[in-house]
Every structure is written in structure tokens, then in C-alpha cells.
C-alpha positions in Angstrom: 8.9 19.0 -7.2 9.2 15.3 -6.1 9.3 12.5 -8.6 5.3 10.4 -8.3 5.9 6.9 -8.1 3.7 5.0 -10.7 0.3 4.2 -9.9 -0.3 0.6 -9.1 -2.0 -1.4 -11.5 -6.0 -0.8 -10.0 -5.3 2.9 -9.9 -4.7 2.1 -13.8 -7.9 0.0 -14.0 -10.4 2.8 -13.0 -8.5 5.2 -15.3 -9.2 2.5 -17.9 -12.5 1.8 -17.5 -13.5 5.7 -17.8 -12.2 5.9 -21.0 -13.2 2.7 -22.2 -16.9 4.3 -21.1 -16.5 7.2 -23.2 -14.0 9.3 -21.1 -16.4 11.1 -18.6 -19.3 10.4 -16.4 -21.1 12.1 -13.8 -21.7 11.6 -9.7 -24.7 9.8 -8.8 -26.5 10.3 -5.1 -24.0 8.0 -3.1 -20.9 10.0 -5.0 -19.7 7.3 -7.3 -19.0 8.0 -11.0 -21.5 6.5 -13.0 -21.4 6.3 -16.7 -24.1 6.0 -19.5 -28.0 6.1 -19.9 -28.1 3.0 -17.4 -26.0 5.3 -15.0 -23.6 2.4 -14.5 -21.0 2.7 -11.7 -17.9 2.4 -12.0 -15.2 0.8 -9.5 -13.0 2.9 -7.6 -13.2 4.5 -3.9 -12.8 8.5 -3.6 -9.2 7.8 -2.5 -8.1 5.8 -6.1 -10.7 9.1 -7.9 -8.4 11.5 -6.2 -5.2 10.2 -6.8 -6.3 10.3 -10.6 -7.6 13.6 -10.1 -4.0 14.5 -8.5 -2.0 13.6 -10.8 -3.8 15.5 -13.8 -5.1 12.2 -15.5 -8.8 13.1 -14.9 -11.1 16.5 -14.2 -14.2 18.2 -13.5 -15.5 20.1 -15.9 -19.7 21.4 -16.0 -20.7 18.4 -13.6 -18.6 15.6 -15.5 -15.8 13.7 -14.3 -13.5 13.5 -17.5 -10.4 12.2 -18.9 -7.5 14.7 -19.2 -5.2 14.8 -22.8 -2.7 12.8 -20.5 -5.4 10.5 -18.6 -6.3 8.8 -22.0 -2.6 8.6 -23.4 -2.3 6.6 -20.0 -5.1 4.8 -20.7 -3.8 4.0 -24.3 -1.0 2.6 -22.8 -2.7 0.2 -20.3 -4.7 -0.9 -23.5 -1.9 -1.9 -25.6 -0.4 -3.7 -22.6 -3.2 -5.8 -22.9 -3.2 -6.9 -26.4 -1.5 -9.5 -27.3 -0.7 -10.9 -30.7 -1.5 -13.7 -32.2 1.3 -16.3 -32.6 
């Protein structure tokens, strides 16, 4: 098997922001994943969904589009990157 290189930073951002929406949404009419009772959509063209979807960080399971066990320990990660303490 050959060795992935990392995801850039937006591929990061979509992961990010469907965990931060709960970890799973659905497809609306114009196939974009769309997230709560407001059916928000989130960013991210099929290419950036299918890389995630590639590299086991997020699945489809009954009609969702969901975070995988490893897709929301990479998002944890991007998370703390963001936090910074307070001097």
C-alpha cells in the first residue's frame, strides 16, 4: 500500500465542520451535505467529500453521511490546533 500524503488544511475544514454539526448529515436535491432542521449546507465539492470518504474519515450509512471512529479523532485534532491558551 502506498503511504497518503496529508490532506491539506480545507480537506480538514469540511471534516471539521461535520463533526462540529453533530457528525452526520444527509444529501439535499443539488447533492450537498446538509446538516440540521434548517438543512444547512455545508462547504465542500464532491471531490474534497470523496477524498474524506477515501480515506475512511467519513461514511454512508441508512441515508446519512457520517463521521467514522477515525474521522472525528482527526477532527479532535484539528480542534485542539485551534485552541490556544491564554497567556
Amino acid at each position: 500500500m502506498t503511504d497518503l500524503a496529508p490532506l491539506p488544511r480545507a480537506f480538514l475544514s469540511v471534516l471539521t465542520n461535520l463533526h462540529e454539526a453533530g457528525g452526520s448529515g444527509t444529501l439535499d436535491v443539488n447533492c450537498r451535505v446538509v446538516v440540521g432542521p434548517q438543512r444547512h449546507p455545508l462547504p465542500g465539492d464532491t471531490h474534497t467529500w470523496l477524498t474524506l470518504v477515501s480515506r475512511g474519515l467519513i461514511t454512508g450509512e441508512r441515508g446519512l453521511i457520517i463521521t467514522t471512529e477515525e474521522g472525528r479523532l482527526e477532527a479532535v485534532k484539528v480542534q485542539a490546533g485551534r485552541v490556544r491558551e491564554a497567556s
